[in-house]
C-alpha positions in Angstrom: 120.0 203.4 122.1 121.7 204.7 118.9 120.0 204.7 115.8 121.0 202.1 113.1 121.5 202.8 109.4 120.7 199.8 107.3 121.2 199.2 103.7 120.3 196.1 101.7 121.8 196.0 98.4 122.1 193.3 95.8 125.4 194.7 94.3 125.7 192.0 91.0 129.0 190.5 92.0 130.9 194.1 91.5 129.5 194.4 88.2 127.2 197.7 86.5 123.6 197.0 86.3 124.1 195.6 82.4 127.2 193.6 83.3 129.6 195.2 81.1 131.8 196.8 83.7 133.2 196.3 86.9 131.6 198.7 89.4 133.1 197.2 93.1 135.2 200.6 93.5 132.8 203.1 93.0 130.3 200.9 95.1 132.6 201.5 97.8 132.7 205.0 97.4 129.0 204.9 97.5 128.4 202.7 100.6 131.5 204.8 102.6 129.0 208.0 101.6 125.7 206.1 103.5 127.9 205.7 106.6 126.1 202.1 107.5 125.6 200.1 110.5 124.3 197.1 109.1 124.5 195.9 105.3 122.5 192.9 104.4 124.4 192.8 100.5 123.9 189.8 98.3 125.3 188.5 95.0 128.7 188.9 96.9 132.1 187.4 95.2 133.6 185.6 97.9 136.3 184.3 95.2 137.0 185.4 92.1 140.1 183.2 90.4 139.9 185.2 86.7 139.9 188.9 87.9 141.7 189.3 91.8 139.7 193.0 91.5 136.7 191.1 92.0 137.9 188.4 94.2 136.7 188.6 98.5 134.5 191.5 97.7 132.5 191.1 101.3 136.3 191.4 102.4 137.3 194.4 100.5 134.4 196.0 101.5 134.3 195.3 105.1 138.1 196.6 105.1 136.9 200.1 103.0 134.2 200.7 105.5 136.1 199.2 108.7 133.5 197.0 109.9 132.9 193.3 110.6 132.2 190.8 107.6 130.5 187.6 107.6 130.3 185.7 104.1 127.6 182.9 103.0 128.7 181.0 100.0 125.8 179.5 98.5 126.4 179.2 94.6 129.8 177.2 93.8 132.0 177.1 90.4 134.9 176.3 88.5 136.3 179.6 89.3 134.1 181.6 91.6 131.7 181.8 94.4 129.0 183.8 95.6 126.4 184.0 98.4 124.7 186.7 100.8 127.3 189.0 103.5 126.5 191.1 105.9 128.8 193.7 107.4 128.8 195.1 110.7 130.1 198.0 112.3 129.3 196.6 115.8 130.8 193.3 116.7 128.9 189.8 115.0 129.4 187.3 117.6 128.1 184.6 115.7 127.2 183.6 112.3 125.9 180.5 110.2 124.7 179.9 106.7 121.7 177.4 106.2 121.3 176.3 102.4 118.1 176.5 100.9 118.3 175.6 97.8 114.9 174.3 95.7 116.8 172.6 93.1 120.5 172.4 92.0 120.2 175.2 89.0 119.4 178.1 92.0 121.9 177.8 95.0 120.4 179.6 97.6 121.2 180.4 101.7 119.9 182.0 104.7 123.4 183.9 106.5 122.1 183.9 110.0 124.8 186.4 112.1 124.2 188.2 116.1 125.4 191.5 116.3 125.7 192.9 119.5 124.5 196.6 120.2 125.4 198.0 123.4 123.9 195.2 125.7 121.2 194.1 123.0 122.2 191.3 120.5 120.4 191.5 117.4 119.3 189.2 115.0 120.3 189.5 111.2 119.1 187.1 108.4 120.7 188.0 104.3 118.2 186.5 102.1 118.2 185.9 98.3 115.4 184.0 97.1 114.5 181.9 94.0 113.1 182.7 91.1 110.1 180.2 91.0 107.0 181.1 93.4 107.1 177.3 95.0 110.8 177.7 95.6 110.2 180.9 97.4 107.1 179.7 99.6 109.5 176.8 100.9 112.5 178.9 101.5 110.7 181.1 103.9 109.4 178.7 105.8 112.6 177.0 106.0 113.5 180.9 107.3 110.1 180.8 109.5 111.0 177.6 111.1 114.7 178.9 111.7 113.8 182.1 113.3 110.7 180.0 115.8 113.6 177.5 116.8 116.5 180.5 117.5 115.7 183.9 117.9 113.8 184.4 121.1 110.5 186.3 120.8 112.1 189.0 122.9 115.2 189.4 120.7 115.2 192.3 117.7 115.1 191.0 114.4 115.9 192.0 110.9 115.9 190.3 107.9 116.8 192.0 104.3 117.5 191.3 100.9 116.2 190.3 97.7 113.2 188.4 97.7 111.9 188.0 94.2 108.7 188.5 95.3 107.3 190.7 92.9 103.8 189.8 93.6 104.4 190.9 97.1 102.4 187.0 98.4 104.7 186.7 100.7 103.9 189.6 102.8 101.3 188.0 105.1 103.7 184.9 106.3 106.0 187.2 107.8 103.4 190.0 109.5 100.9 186.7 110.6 103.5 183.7 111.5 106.7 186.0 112.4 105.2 189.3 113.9 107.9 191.3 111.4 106.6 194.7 109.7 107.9 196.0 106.6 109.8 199.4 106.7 108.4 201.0 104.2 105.2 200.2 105.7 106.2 201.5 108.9 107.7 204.3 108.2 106.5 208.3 109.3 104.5 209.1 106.3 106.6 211.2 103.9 110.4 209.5 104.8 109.6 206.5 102.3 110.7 206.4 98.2 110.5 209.6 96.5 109.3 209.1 92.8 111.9 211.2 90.2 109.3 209.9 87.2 106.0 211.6 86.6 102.7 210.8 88.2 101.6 210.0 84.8 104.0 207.3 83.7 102.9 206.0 87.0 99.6 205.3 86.8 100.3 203.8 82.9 103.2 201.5 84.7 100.6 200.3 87.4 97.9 200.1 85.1 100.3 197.6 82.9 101.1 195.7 85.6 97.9 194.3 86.1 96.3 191.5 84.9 92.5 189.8 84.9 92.6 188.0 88.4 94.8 190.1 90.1 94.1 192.4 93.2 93.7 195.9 92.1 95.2 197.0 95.4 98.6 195.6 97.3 98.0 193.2 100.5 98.2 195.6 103.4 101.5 195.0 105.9 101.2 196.1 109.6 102.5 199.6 110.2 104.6 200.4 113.5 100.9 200.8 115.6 99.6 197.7 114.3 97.1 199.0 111.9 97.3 197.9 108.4 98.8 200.2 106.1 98.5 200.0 102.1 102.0 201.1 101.3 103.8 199.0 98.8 107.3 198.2 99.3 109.6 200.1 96.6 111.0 199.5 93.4 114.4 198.3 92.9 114.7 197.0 89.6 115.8 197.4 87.3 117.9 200.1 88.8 118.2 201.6 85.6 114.2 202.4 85.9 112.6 200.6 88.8 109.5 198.5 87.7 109.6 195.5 90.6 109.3 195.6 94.1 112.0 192.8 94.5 113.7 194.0 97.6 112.7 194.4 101.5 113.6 194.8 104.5 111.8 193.6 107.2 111.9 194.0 111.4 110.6 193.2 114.7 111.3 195.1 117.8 112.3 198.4 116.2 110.7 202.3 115.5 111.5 203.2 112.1 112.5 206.6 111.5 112.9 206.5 107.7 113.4 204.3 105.5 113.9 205.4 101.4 115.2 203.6 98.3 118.2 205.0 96.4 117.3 205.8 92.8 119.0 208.0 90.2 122.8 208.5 90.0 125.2 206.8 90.9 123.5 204.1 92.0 121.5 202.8 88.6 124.8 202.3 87.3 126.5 200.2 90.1 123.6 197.3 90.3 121.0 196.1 88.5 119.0 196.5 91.3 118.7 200.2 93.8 119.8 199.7 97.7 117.1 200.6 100.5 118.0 202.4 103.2 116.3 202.5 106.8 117.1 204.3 109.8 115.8 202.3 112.9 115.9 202.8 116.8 115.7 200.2 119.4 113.6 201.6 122.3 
């Protein structure tokens, strides 16, 4: 079976990480240069009535890269939309957005799309989750309940995007109740996020990051053997210098081969948050 790229990526509507430009062309550049298989992208444009540059981006994308786009519009207005997209370069024979939204002021989906690989059809779920820990806690198990009731326990599964779990609490739901591992987690030790800033700044940033009450240590995920492996997912944002692990990518019925998180130029100035990448192999 062939080995699948896959890049999550919140891309800020085609905007730079501070808002103040549009960045959709040279984010096409950049994703044409990873060569994907599967992106799982949120904060997609599907409509953009002020600035047509902006407008259909999962379209103009998919077009750049010649795959397969499916679009889930969760957050409505006057004069634009955006939601979660995934892009293919194997055929999607099915898709369907759930909304998930907590509360009216957060518009949030699940795009729920089978891809077929060779004579395998995989699962892929684009999440973007709320900002408030409740939210979160019922929108994945709104995505728990989804995936007992439709993907069969025999069917590979992958679910990406941006979680807003900073606190990394959600962790256990989807290693216990789903049987998912984390690809960082997983990953041959060595392939995972290389650190450009030093070991020093580091420690302070970790030190800082804890309060009174709060685990000195990250919840373990289950690595690729089943053991429990203390590797903290990576940090994506801000891009501009990563302090929260916001963004994951998760999977069942794979071997990870690498998996890394893109930091440094150009990407800390296309997003305001860094894309992961992760190489995996069905067996």
């Amino acid at each position: 079976m062939p080995v699948l790229r896959v890049v999550s990526y919140n891309i800020h509507k085609g905007r730079s990480a501070t808002g103040g430009r549009e960045s959709l062309a040279d984010l096409r550049l950049g994703l044409y240069g990873l060569q994907p298989d599967l992106l799982f992208l949120q904060e997609v444009q599907g409509r953009n009535q002020v600035r047509g540059s902006l407008d259909a981006q999962h379209e103009s994308l998919a077009a750049a890269l010649h795959m397969q786009a499916a679009y889930g519009c969760n957050a409505v207005h006057q004069a634009t939309d955006h939601g979660n997209a995934l892009l293919s370069r194997y055929p999607i024979l099915y898709h369907e957005n759930q909304d998930v939204s907590d509360h009216r002021l957060e518009q949030r989906g699940l795009l729920h799309g089978v891809v077929q690989v060779g004579d395998v059809q995989v699962h892929c779920l684009v999440v973007h989750l709320g900002l408030l820990a409740g939210g979160r806690s019922r929108q994945v198990q709104a995505l728990a309940d989804r995936i007992q009731r439709l993907v069969p326990a025999h069917e590979p599964l992958l679910i990406a995007g941006d979680f807003n779990d900073w606190t990394n609490r959600l962790a256990p739901l989807f290693v216990e109740q789903l049987g998912l591992v984390e690809v960082f987690a997983a990953a041959p030790q060595g392939s995972g996020e290389i650190y450009r800033l030093r070991r020093t700044v580091t420690r302070l940033r970790e030190r800082m990051a804890w309060r009174p009450g709060q685990a000195m240590h990250p919840l373990p995920e289950l690595s690729i053997n089943g053991l429990a492996r203390l590797t903290p997912p990576p940090r994506t944002f801000p891009s501009v210098f990563p302090w929260l692990r916001l963004d994951r990518i998760y999977q069942r019925g794979f071997a990870v081969r690498r998996a890394r998180v893109l930091h440094g130029s150009p990407w800390k100035k296309l997003s305001d948050h860094a894309p992961l990448v992760a190489e995996l192999e069905l067996p």
